[in-house]
N, CA, C and O atoms as a DFTB+ gen file, in Angstrom:
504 C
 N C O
     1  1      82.160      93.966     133.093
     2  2      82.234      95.110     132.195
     3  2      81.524      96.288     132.852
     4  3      80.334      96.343     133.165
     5  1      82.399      97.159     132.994
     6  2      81.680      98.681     133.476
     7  2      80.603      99.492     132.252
     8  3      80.714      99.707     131.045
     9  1      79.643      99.759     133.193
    10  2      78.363     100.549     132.197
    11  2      78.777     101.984     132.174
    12  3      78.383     102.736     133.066
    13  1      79.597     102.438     131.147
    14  2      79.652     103.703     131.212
    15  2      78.729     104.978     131.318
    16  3      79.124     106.143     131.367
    17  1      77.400     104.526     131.345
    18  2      76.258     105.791     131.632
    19  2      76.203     105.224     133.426
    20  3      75.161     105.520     134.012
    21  1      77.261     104.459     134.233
    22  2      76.705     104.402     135.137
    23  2      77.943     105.621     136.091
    24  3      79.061     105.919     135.668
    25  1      77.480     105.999     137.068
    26  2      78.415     107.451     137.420
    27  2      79.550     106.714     138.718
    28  3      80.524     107.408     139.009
    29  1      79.414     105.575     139.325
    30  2      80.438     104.947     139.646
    31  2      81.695     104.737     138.835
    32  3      82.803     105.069     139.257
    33  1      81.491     104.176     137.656
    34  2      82.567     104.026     136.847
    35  2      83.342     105.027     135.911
    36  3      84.213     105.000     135.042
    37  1      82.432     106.044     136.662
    38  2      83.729     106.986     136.005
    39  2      84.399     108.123     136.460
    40  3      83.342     108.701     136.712
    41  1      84.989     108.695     136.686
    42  2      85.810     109.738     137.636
    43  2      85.194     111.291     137.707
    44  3      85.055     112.268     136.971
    45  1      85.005     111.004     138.649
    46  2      84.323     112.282     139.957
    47  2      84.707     113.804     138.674
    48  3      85.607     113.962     137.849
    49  1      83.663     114.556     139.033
    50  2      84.243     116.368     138.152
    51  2      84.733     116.806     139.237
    52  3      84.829     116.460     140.414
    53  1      85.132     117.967     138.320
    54  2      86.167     118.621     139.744
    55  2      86.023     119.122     140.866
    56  3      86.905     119.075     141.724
    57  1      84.482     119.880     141.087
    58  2      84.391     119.985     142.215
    59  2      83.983     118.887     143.417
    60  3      84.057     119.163     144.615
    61  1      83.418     117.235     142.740
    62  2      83.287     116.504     143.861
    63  2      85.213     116.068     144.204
    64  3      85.585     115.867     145.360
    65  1      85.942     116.011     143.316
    66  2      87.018     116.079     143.936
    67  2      87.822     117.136     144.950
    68  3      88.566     116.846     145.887
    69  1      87.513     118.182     144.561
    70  2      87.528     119.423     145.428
    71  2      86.715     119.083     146.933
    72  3      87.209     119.518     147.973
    73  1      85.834     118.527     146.954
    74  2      85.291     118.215     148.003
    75  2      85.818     117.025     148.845
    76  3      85.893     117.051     150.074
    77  1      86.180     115.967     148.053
    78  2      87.033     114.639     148.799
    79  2      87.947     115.320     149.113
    80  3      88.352     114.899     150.196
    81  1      88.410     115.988     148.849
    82  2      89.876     116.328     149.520
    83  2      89.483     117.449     150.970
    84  3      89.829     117.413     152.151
    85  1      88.715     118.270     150.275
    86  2      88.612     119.021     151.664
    87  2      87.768     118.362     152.752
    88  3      87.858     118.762     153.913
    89  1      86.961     117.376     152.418
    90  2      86.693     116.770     153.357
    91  2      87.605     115.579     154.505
    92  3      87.578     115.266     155.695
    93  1      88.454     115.175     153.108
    94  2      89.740     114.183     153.848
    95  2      90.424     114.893     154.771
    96  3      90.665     114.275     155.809
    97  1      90.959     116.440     154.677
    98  2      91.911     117.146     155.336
    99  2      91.005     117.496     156.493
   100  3      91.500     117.624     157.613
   101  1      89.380     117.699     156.243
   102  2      88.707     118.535     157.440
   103  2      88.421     117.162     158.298
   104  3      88.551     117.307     159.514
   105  1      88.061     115.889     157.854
   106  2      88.307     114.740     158.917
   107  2      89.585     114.565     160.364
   108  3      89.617     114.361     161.577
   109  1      90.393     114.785     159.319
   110  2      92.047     114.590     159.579
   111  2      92.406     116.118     160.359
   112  3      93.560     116.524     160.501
   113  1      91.082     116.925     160.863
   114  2      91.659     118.620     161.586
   115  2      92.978     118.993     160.696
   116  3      93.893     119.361     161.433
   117  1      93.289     118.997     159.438
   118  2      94.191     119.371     158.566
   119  2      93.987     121.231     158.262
   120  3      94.741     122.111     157.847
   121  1      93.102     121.205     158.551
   122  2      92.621     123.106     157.671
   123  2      93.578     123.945     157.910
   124  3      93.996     124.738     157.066
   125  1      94.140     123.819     159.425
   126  2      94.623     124.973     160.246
   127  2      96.172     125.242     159.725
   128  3      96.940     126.184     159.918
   129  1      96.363     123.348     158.585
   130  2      97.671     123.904     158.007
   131  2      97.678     124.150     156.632
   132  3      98.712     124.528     156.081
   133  1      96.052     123.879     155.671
   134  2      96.318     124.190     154.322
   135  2      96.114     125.376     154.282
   136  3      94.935     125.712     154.168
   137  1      97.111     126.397     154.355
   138  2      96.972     127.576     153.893
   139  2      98.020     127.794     152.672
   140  3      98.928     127.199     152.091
   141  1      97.408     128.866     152.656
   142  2      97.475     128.805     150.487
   143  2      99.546     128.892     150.300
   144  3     100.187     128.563     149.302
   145  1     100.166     129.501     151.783
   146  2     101.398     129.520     151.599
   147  2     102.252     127.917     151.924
   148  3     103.395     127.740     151.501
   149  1     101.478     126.808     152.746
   150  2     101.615     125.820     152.826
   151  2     101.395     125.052     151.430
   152  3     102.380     124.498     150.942
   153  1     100.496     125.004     150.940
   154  2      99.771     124.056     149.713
   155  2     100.663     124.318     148.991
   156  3     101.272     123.301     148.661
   157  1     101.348     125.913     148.246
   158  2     101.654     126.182     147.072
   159  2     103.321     125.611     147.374
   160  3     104.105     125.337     146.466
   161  1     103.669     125.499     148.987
   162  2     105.261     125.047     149.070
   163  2     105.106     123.314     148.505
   164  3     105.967     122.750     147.830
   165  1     103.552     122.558     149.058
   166  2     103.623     121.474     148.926
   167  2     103.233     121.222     147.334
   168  3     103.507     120.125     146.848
   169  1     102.786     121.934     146.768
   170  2     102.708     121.706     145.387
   171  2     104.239     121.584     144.546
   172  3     104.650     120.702     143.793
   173  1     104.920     122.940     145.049
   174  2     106.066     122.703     144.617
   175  2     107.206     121.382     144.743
   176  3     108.029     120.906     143.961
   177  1     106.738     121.032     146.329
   178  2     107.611     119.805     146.455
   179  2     107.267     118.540     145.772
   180  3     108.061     117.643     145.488
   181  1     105.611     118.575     145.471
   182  2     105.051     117.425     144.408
   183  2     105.828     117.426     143.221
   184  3     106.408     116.408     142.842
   185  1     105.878     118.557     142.579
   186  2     106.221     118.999     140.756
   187  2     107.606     118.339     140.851
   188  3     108.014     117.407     140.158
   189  1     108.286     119.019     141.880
   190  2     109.866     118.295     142.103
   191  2     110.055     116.523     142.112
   192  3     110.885     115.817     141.539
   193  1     109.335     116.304     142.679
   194  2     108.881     115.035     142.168
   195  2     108.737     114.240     141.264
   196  3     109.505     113.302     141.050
   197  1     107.735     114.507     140.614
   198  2     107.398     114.461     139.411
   199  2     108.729     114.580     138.226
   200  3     108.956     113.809     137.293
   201  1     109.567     115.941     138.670
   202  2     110.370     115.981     137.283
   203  2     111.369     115.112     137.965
   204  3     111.847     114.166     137.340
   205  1     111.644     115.297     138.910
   206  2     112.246     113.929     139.532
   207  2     112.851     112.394     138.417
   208  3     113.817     111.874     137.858
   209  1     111.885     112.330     138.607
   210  2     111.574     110.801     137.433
   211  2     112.394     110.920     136.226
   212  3     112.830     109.919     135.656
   213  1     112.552     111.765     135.937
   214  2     112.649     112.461     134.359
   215  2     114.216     113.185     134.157
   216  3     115.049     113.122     133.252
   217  1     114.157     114.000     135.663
   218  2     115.695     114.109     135.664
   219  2     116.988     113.598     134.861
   220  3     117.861     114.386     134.499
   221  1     117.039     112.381     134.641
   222  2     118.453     111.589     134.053
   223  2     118.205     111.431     132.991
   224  3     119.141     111.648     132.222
   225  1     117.103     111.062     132.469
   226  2     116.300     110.691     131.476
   227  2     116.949     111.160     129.671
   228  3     117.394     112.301     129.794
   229  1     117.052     110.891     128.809
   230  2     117.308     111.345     127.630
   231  2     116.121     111.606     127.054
   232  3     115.199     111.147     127.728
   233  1     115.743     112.211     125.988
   234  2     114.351     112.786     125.643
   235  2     113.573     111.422     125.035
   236  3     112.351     111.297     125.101
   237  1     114.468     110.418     124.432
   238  2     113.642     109.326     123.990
   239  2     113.288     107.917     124.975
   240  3     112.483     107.015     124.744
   241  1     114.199     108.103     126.133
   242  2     113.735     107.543     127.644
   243  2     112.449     108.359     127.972
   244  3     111.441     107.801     128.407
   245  1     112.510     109.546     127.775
   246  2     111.148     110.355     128.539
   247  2     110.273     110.021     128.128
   248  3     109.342     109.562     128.788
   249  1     110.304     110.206     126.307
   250  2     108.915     109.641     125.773
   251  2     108.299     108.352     126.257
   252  3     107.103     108.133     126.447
   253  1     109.239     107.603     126.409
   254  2     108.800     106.084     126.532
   255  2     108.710     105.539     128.151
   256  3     109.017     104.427     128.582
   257  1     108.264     106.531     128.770
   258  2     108.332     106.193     130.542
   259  2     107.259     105.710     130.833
   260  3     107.189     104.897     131.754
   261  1     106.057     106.127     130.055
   262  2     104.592     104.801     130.610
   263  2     104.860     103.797     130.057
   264  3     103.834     103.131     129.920
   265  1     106.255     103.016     129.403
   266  2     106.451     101.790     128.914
   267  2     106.410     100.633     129.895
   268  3     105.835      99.546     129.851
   269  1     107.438     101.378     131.064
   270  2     107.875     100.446     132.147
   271  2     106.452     101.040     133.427
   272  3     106.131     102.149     133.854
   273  1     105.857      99.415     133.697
   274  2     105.249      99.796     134.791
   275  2     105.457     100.316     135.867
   276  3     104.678     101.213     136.191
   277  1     106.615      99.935     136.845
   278  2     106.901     100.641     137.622
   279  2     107.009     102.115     137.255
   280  3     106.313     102.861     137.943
   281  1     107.738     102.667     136.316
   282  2     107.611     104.146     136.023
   283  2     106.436     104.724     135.969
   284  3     106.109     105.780     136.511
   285  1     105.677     103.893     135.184
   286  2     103.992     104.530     134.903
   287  2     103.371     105.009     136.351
   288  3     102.975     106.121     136.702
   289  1     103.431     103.792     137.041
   290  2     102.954     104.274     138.795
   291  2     103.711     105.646     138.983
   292  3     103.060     106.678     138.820
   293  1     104.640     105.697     139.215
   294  2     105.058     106.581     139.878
   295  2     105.160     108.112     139.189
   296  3     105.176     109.214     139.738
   297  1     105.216     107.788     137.942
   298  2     104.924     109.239     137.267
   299  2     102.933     109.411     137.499
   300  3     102.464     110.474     137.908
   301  1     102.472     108.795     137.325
   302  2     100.707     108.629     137.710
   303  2     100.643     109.310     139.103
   304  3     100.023     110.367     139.219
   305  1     101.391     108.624     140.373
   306  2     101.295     109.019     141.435
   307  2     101.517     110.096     141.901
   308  3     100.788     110.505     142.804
   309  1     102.801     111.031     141.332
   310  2     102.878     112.027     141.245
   311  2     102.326     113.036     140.711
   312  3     102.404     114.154     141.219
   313  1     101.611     112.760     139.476
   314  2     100.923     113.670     138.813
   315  2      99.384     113.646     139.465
   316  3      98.648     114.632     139.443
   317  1      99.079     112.573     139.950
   318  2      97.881     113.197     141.295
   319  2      98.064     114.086     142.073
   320  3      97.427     115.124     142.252
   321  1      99.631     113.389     142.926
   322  2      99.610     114.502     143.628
   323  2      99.743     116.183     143.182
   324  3      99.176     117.116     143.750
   325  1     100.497     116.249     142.212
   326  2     100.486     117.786     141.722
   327  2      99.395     118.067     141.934
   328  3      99.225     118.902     142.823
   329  1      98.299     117.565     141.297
   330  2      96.753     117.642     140.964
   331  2      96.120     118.318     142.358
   332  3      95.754     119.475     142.569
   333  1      96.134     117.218     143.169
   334  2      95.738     117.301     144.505
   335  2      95.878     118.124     145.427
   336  3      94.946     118.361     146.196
   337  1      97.165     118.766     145.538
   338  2      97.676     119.873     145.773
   339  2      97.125     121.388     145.119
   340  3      96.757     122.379     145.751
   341  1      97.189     121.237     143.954
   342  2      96.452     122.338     142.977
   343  2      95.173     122.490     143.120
   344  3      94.707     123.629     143.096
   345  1      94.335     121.353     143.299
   346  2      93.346     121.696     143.705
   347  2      92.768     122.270     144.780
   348  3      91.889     123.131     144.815
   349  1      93.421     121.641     145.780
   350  2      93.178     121.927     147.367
   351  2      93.625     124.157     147.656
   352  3      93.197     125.103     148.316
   353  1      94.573     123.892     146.751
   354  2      95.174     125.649     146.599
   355  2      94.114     126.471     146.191
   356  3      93.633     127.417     146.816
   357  1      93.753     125.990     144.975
   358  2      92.404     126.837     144.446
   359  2      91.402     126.896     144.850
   360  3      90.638     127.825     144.587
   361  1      90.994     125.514     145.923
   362  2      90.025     125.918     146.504
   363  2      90.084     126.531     147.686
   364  3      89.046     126.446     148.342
   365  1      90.980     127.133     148.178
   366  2      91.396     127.754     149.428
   367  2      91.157     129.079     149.178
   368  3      90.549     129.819     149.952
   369  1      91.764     129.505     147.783
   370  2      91.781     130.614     147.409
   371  2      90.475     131.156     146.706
   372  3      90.190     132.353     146.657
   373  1      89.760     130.200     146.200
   374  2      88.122     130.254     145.594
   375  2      88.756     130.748     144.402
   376  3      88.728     131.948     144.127
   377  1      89.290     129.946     143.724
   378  2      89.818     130.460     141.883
   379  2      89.386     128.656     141.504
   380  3      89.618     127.537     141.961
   381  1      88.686     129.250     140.462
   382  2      88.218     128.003     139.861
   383  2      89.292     128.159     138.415
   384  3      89.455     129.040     137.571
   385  1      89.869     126.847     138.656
   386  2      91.047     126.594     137.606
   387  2      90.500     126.140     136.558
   388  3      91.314     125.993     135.647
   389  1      89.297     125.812     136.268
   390  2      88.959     125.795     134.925
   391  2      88.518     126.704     134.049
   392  3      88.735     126.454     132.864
   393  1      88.008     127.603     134.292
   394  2      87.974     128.784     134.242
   395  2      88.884     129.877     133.677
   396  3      88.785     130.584     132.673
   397  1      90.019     129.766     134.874
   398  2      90.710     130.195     134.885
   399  2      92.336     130.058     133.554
   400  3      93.136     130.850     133.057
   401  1      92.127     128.902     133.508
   402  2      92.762     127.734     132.396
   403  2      92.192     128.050     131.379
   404  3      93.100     128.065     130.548
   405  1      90.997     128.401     130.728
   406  2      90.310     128.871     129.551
   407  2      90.331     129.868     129.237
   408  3      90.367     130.119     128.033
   409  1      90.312     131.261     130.560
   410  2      91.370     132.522     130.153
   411  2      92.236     132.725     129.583
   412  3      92.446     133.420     128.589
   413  1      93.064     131.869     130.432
   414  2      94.916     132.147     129.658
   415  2      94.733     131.809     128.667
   416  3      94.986     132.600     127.758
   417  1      94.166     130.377     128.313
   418  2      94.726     129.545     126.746
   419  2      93.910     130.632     125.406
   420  3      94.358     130.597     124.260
   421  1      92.416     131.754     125.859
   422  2      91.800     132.558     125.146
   423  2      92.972     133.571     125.121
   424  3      93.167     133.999     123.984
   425  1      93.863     134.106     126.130
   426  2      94.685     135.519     125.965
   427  2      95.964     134.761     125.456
   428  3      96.620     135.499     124.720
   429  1      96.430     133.723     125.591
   430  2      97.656     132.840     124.905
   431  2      97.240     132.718     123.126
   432  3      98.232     132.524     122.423
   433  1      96.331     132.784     122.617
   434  2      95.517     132.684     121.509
   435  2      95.601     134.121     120.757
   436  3      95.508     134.183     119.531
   437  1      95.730     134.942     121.336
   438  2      95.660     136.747     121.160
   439  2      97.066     136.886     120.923
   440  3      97.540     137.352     119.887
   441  1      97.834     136.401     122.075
   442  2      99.139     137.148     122.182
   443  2     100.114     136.564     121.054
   444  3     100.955     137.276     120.504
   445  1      99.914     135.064     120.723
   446  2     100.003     133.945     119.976
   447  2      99.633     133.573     118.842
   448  3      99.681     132.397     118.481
   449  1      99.066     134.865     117.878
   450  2      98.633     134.419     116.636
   451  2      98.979     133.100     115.849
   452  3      99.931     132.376     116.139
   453  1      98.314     132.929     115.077
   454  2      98.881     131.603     114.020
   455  2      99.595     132.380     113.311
   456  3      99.334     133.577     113.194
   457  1     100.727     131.721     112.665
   458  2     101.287     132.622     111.450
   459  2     100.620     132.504     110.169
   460  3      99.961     131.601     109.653
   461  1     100.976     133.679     109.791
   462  2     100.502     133.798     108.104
   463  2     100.907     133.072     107.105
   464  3     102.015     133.325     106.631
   465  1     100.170     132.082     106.593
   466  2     101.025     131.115     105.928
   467  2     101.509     131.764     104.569
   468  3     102.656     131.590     104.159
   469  1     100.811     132.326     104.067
   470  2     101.736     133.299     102.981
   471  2     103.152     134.240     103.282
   472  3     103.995     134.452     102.410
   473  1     103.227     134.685     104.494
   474  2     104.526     135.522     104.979
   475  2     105.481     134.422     105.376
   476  3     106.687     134.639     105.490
   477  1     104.969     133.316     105.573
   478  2     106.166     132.358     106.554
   479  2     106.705     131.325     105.685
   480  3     107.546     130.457     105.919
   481  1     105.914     131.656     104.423
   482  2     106.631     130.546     103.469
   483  2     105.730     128.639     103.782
   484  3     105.738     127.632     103.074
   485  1     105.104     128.916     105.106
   486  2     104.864     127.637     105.237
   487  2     103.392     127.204     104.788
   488  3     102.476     128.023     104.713
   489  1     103.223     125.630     104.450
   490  2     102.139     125.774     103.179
   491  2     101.067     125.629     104.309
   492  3     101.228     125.211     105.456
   493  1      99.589     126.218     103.512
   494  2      98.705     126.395     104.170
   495  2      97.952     125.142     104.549
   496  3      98.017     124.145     103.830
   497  1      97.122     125.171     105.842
   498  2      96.589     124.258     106.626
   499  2      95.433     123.829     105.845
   500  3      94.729     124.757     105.446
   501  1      94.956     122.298     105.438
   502  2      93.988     121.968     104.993
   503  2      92.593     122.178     105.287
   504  3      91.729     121.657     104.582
């Protein structure tokens, strides 16, 4: 049984992941090709990926794709890699995506009001 106050068992914050990676690529003399126009092509080719899976799919196949293990891997695997990629971008570029992610969803919140539940007819929230 894993001790959850112990920091092995539980997954790295983002910047020690930010760091495994740039350290994996700076092991591997990788730097000279993550540049931010490389990463963001390889991000894209990850996402493609990813929807990949999903492509043929009917919407109630989609829901149910962590059913089948094999699917689960490979939608998991991919969605690292998106990850991995995204990260490695932002840190190239020094934009901290969390941050940055709490912006938008604060100006998505502005632009995005709730509706008025008296104008919309719809009944009000408990």
């Amino acid at each position: 049984m894993t001790d959850p106050h112990d920091d092995a068992s539980r997954p790295a914050g983002l910047p020690a992941l930010q760091r495994r990676l740039a350290d994996f690529a700076a092991a591997r003399n990788w730097q000279p090709y993550h540049t931010p126009k490389n990463l963001v092509a390889a991000l894209g080719v990850e996402a493609a990926e990813l929807q990949e899976i999903f492509q043929w799919l009917t919407p109630e196949e989609s829901a149910r794709v962590m059913d089948d293990p094999d699917s689960a891997h490979r939608v998991t695997d991919e969605v690292a890699d998106v990850l991995a990629y995204l990260l490695q971008f932002c840190e190239v570029l020094g934009v901290d995506p969390l941050a940055k992610l709490a912006e938008k969803i604060d100006r998505n919140e502005h632009r995005f009001p709730l509706p008025d539940p008296e104008r919309s007819g719809a009944p009000p929230h408990a």
